[in-house]
Kinemage of the C-alpha trace (Angstrom):
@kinemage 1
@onewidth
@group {chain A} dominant
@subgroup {mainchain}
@vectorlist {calphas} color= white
{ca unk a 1} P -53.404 25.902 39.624
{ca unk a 2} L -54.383 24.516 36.342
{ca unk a 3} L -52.236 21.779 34.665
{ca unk a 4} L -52.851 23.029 31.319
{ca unk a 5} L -51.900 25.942 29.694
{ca unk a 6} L -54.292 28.352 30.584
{ca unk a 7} L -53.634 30.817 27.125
{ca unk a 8} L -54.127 27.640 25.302
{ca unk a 9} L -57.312 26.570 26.649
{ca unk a 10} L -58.602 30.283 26.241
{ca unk a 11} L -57.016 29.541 22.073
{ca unk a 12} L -59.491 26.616 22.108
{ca unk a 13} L -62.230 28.497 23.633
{ca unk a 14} L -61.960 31.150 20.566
{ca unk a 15} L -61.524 27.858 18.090
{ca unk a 16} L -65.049 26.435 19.645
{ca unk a 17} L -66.740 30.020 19.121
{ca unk a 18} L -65.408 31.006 16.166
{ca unk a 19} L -66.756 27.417 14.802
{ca unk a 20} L -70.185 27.795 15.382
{ca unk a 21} L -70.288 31.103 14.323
{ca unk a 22} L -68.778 29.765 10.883
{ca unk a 23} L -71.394 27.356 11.218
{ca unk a 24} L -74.172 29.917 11.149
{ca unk a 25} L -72.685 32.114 8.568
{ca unk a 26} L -71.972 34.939 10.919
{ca unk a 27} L -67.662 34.310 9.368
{ca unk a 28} L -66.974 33.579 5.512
{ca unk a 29} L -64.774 31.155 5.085
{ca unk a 30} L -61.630 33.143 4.802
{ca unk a 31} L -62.183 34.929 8.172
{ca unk a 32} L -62.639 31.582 9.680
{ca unk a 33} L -59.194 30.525 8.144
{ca unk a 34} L -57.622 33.859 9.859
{ca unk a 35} L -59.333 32.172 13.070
{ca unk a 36} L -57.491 29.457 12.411
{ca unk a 37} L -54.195 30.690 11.662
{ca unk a 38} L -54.222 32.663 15.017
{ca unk a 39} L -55.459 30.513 17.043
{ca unk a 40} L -53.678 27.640 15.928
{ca unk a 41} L -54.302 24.027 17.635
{ca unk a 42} L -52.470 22.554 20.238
{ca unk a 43} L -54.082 20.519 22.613
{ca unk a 44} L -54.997 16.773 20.494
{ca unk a 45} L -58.688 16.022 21.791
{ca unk a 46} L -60.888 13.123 20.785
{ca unk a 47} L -64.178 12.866 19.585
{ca unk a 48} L -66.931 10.933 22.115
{ca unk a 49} L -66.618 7.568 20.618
{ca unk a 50} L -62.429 7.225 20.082
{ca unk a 51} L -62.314 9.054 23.925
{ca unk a 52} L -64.246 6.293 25.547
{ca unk a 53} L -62.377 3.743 23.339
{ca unk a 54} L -58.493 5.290 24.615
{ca unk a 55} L -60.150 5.378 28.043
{ca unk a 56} L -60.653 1.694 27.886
{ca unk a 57} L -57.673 0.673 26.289
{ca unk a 58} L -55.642 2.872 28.659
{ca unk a 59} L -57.824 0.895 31.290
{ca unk a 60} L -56.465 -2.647 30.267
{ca unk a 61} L -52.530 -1.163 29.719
{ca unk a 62} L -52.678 0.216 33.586
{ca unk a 63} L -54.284 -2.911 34.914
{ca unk a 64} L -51.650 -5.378 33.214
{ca unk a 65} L -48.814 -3.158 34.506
{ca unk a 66} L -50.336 -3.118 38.094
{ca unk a 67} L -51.259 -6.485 38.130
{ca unk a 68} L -47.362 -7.658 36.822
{ca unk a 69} L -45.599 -5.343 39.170
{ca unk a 70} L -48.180 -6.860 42.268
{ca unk a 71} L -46.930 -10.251 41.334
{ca unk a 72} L -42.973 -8.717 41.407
{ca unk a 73} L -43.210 -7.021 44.589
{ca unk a 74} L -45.482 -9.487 46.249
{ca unk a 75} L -47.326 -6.588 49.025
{ca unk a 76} L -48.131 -8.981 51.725
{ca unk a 77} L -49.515 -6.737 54.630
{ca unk a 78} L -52.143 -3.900 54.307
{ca unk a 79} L -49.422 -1.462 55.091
{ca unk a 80} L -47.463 -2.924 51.947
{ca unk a 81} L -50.468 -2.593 49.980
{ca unk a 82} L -51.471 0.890 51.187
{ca unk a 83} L -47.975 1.959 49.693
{ca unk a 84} L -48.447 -0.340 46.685
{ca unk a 85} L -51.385 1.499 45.337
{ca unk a 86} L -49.737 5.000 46.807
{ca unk a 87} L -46.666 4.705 44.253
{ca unk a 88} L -48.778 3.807 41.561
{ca unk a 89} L -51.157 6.671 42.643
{ca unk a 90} L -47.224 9.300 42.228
{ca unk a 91} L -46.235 7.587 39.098
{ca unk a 92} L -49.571 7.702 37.041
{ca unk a 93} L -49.898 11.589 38.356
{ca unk a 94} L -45.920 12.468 37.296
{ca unk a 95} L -46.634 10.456 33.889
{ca unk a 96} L -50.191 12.619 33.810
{ca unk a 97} L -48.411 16.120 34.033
{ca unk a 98} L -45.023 15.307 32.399
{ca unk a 99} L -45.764 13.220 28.864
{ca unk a 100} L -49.301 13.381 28.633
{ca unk a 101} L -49.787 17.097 29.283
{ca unk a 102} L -46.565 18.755 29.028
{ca unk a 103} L -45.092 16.191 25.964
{ca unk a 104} L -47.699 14.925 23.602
{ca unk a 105} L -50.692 17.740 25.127
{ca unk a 106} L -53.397 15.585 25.356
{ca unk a 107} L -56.856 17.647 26.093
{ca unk a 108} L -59.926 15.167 26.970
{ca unk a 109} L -58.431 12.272 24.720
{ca unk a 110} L -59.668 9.264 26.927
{ca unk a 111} L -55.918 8.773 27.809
{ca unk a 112} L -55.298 11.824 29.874
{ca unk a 113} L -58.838 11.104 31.998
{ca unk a 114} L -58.564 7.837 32.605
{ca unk a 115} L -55.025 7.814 34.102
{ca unk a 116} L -56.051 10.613 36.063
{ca unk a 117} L -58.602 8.297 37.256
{ca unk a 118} L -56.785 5.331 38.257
{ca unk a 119} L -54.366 7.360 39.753
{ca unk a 120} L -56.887 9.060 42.017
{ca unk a 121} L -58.389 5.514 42.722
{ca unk a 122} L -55.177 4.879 44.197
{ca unk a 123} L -54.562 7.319 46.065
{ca unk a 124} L -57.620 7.296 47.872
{ca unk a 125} L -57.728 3.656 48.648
{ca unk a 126} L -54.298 3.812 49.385
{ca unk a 127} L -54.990 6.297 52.312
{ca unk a 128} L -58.266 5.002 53.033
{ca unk a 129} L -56.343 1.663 53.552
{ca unk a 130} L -54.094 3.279 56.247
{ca unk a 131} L -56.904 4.032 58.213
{ca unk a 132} L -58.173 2.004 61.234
{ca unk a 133} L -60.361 -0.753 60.782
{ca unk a 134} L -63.023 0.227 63.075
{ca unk a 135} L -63.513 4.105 61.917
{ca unk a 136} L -66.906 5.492 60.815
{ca unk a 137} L -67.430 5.748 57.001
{ca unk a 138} L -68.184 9.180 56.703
{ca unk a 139} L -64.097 9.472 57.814
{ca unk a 140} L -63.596 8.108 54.504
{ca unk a 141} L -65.961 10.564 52.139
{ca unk a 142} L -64.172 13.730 54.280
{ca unk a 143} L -60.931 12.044 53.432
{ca unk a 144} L -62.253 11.461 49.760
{ca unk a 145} L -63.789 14.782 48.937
{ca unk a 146} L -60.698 17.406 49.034
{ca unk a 147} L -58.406 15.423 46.532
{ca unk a 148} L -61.558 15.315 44.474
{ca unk a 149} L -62.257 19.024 44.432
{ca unk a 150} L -58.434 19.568 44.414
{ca unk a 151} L -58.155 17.141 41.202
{ca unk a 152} L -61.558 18.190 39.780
{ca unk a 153} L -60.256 21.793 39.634
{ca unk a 154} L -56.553 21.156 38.408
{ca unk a 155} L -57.566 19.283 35.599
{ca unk a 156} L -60.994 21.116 34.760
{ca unk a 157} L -62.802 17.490 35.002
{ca unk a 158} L -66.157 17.265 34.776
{ca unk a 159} L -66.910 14.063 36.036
{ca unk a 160} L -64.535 14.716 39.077
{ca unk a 161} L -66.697 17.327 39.732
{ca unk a 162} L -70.027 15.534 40.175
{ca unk a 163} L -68.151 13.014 42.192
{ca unk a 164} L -66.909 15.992 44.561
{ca unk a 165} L -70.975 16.765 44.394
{ca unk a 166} L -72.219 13.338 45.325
{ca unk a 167} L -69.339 13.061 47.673
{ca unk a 168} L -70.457 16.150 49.814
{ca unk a 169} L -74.042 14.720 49.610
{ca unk a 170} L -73.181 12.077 50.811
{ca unk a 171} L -71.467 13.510 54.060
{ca unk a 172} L -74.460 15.617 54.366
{ca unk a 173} L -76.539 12.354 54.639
{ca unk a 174} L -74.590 10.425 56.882
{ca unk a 175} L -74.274 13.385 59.591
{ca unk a 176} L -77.840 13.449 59.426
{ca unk a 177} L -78.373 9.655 59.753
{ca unk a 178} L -76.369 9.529 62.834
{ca unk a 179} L -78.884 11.996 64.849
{ca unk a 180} L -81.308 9.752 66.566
{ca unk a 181} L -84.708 10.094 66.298
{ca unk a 182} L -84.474 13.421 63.634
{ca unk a 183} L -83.220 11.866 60.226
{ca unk a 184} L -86.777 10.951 58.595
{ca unk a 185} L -87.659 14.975 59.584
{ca unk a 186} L -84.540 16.324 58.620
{ca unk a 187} L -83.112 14.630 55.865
{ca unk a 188} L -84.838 15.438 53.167
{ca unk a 189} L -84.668 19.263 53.912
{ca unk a 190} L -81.046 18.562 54.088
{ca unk a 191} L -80.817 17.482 51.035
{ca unk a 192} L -82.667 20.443 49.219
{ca unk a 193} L -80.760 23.036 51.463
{ca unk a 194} L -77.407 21.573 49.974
{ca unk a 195} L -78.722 21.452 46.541
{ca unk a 196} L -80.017 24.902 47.080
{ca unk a 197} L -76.866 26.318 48.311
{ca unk a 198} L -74.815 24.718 45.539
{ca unk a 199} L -77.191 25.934 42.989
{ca unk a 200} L -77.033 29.960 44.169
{ca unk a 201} L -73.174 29.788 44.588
{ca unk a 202} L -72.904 28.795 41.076
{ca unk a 203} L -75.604 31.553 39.757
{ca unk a 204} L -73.994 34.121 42.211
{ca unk a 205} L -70.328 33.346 39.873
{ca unk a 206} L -72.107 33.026 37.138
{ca unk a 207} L -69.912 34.961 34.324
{ca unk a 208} L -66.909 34.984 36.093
{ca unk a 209} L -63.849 36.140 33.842
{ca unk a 210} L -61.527 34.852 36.243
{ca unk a 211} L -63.878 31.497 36.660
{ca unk a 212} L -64.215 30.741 32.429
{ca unk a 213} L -62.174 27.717 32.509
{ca unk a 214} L -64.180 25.755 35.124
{ca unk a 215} L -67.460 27.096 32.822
{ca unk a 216} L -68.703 23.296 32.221
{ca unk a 217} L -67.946 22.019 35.476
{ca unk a 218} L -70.548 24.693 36.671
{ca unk a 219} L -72.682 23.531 34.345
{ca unk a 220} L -72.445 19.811 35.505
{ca unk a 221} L -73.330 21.049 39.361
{ca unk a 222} L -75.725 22.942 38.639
{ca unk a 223} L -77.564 19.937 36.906
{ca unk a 224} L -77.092 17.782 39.890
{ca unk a 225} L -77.881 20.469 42.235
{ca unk a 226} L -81.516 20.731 40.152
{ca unk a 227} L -82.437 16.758 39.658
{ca unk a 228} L -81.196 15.921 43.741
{ca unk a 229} L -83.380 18.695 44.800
{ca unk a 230} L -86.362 17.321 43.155
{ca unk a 231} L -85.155 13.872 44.166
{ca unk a 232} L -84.853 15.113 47.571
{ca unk a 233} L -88.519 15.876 48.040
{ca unk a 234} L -90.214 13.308 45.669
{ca unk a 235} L -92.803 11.344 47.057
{ca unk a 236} L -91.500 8.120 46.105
{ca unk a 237} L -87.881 8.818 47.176
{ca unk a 238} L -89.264 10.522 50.727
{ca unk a 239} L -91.589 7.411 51.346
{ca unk a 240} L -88.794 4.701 50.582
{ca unk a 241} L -86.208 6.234 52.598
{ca unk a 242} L -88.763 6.817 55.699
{ca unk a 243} L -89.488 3.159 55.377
{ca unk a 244} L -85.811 1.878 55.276
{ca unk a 245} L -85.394 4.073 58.111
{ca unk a 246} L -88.236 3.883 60.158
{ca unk a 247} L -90.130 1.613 58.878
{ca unk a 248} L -93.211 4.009 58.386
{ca unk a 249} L -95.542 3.343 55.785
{ca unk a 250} L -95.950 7.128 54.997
{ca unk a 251} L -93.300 10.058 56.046
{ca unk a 252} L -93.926 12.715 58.101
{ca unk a 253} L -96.241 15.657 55.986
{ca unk a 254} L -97.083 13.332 53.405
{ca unk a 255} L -98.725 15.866 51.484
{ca unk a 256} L -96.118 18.386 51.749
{ca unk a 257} L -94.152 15.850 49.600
{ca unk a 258} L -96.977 15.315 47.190
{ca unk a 259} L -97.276 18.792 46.266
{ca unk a 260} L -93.548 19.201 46.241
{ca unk a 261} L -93.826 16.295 43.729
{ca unk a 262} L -95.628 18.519 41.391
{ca unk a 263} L -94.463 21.839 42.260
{ca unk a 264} L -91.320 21.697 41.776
{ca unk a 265} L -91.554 20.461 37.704
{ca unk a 266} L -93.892 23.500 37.243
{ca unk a 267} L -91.773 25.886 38.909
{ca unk a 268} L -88.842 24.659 36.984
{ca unk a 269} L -90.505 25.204 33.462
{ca unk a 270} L -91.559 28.409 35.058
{ca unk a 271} L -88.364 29.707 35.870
{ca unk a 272} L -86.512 28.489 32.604
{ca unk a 273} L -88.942 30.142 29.945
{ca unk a 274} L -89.009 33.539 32.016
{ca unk a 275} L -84.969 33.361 32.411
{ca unk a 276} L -84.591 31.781 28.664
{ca unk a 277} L -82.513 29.062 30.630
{ca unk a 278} L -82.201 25.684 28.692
{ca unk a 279} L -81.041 23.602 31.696
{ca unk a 280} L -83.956 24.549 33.471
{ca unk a 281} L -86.670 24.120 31.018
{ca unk a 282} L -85.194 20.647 30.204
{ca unk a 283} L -85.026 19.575 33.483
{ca unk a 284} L -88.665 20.601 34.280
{ca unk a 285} L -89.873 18.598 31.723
{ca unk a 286} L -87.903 15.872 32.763
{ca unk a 287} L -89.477 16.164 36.134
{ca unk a 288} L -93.010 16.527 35.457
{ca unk a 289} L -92.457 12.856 33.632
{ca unk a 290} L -91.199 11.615 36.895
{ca unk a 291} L -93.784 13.134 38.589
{ca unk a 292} L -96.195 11.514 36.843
{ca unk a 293} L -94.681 8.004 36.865
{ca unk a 294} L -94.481 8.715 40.889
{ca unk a 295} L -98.394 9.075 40.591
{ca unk a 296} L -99.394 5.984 38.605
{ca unk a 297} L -97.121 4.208 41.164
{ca unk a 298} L -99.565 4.613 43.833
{ca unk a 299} L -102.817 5.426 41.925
{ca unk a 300} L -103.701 3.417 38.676
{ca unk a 301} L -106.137 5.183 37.191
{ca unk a 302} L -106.002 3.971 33.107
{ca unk a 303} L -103.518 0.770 32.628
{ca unk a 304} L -99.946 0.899 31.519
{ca unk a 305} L -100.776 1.309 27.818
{ca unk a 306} L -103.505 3.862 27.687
{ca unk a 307} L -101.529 6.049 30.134
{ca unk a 308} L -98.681 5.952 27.494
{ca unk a 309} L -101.123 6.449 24.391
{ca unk a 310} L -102.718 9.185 25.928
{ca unk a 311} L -99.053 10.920 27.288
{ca unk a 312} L -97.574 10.050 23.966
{ca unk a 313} L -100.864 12.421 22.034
{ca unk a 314} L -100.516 15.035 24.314
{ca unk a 315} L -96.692 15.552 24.094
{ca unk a 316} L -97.699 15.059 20.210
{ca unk a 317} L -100.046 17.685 20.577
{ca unk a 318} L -97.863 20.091 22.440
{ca unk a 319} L -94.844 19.464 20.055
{ca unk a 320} L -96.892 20.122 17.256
{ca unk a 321} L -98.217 23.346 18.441
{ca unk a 322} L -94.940 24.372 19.945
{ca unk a 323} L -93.155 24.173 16.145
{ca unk a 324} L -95.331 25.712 14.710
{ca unk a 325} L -95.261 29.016 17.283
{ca unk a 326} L -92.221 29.538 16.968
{ca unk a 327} L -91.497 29.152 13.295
{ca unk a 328} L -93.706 32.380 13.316
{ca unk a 329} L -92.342 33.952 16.025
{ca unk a 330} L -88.570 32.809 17.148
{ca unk a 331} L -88.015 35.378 19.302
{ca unk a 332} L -85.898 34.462 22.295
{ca unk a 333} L -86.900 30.902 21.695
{ca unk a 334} L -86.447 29.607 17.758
{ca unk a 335} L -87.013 26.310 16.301
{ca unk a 336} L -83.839 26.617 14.254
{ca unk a 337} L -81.152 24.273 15.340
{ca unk a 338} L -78.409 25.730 17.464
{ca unk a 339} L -74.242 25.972 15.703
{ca unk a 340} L -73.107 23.688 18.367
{ca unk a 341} L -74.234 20.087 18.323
{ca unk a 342} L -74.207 18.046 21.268
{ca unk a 343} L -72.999 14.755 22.655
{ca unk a 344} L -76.597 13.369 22.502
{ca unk a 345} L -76.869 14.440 18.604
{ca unk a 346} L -73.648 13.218 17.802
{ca unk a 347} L -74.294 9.686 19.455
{ca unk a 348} L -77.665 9.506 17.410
{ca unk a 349} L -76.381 10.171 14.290
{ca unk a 350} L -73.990 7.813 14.577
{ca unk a 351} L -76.099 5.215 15.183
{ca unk a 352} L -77.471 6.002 12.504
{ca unk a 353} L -75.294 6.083 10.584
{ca unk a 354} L -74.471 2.802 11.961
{ca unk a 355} L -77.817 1.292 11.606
{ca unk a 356} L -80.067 2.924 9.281
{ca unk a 357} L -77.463 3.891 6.582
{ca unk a 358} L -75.049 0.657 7.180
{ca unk a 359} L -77.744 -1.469 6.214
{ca unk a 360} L -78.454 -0.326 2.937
{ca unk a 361} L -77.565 -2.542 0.267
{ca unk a 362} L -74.574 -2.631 -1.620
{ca unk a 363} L -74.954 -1.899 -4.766
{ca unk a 364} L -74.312 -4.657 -7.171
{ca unk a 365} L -70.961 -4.524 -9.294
{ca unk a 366} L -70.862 -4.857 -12.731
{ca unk a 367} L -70.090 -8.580 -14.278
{ca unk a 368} L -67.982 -8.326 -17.083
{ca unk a 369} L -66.533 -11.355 -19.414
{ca unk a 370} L -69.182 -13.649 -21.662
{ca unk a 371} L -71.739 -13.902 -19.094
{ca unk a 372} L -70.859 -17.762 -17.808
{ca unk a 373} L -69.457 -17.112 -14.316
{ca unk a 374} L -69.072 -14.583 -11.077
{ca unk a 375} L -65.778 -14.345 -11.927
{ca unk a 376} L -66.001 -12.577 -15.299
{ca unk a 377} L -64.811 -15.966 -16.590
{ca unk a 378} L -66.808 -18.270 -19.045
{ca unk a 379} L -68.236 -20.728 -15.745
{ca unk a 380} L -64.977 -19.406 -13.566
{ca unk a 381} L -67.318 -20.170 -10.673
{ca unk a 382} L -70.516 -22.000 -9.191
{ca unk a 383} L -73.060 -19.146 -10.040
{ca unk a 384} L -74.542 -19.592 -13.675
């Protein structure tokens, strides 16, 4: 099912662990070289930075080499190009699984994802291309979303998986649209019973043995399946789509919506520092900012700037007074920084590193010779 080795990706797994708990003292060094030694590596991963850059360049290689064998071929019809972008779609997957997995084992290096990428971008226009002209649109999402949940699942791809998310959305929405006279009532309970759903399958499998390799492609649904149920109910969203729709000034229940607005971002914080759950607690507090931008879009009560000042004291405040609890008591929540670092803590220190510490002056070499010149020379040069 998997197109990796599925005792290797368990090796990494180990690797990862044992790394952070190196990190936090919990191994001495020379247990964390007997880590090593039996779990040795053998998939060749990328950092964030070099990934994105092999993605690209991989990007530019594919392109040339569909673009020159489009000019060689010459696909005039749209049956020629259907099976144009089909072969292309059967040669990037062979190349995928043969000498990118199977030959040189590349793991998330930017080359691997974005040839699975293109190839699945050809493979679905290809057969969305052999379709009839005149066909309804959601045809083309139910055509889409299997060979995303298919690919997202062989090759353990995250962002495959929140397209196979927004692609189901999607077809949720559309079937909706199409019943007259219901969608500005329905749709944006349809929206949070989807969400809803996807969220309690993924807690119901939550700790899965058999279901550890697909562990951060859970994670990545069950972050979409939080934020698009708040987006589902939002005032703003609910009002805008109601209008486009209907052309209704305010939706149906109005205040229903209002109170979901604000709700929602308390229950969230709620139900992440009762379950200790960090992708809950972080996305209430994202929420109860959006929920207060949604307000001061309707009701401006204090101007731009002392509605930031005031935010920007309070969150001071809290932070403050947050720290300093839990340097005292770090019980299931601790102010000490966590083994693993993230992508987000990785991409600031690089910049940085980029920024802050490349600017830093040089320090000034030492001029040796008589004094006269740059050079070392006696006046070798224009600088006296």
């Amino acid at each position: 099912m998997i197109a990796y080795p599925t005792e290797q990706l368990d090796a990494l797994e180990s690797r990862e662990t044992a790394a952070r708990w190196h990190e936090k003292g919990l191994l001495d060094d020379a247990q964390w070289q007997a880590v090593l030694q039996h779990y040795p590596a053998f998939f060749k991963t990328s950092n964030i930075f070099l990934r994105i850059g092999l993605g690209f360049f991989c990007l530019i290689i594919l392109s040339v080499a569909m673009f020159l064998s489009g000019l060689l071929l010459k696909p005039q019809s749209e049956l020629a190009f259907s099976l144009f972008f089909l072969f292309w779609a059967a040669v990037l997957l062979f190349f995928l699984e043969q000498a990118i997995i199977r030959i040189h084992k590349y793991f998330r290096n930017g080359l691997d994802d974005m040839t699975l990428y293109v190839a699945l971008a050809c493979l679905i226009g290809g057969l969305c291309s052999l379709l009839p002209g005149r066909i309804d649109e959601v045809v083309y999402s139910l055509l889409s979303l299997p060979i995303l949940v298919i690919a997202a699942i062989r090759y353990v791809d995250r962002l495959l998986s929140a397209a196979a998310f927004c692609c189901a959305l999607s077809i949720v929405v559309q079937l909706v649209e199409k019943v007259p006279g219901v969608a500005i009532y329905v749709l944006p309970y349809a929206g949070m019973a989807f969400c809803a759903a996807v969220y309690l399958l993924i807690k119901r499998n939550d700790g899965r043995r058999d279901l550890r390799y697909w562990r951060d492609q859970f994670g990545v649904l069950e972050l979409l399946s939080i934020l698009v149920f708040y987006a589902s109910g939002n005032y703003w969203i609910v009002q805008n789509v109601t209008a486009y729709l209907s052309g209704l000034e305010q939706p149906p229940l109005d205040w229903f919506f209002w109170l979901f607005t604000f709700a929602v971002p308390a229950m969230y914080l709620y139900t992440g520092l009762r379950r200790k759950d960090r992708l809950m607690l972080d996305s209430g507090i994202a929420c109860i900012v959006l929920s207060f931008i949604t307000f001061r879009h309707y009701y401006h009560l204090v101007s731009l700037s002392w509605a930031a000042t005031i935010g920007g004291a309070v969150l001071f405040a809290l932070s403050y007074a947050a720290i300093r609890y839990l340097r005292r008591n770090a019980r299931p929540f601790t102010y000490e920084p966590e083994g693993k670092i993230s992508t987000l803590q990785t991409a600031g220190e690089y910049l940085f590193e980029q920024t802050i510490a490349g600017d830093a002056a040089a320090p000034e070499k030492d001029k040796t010779g008589m004094g006269g010149g740059a050079f070392g020379g006696g006046g070798a040069g224009n600088d006296f």
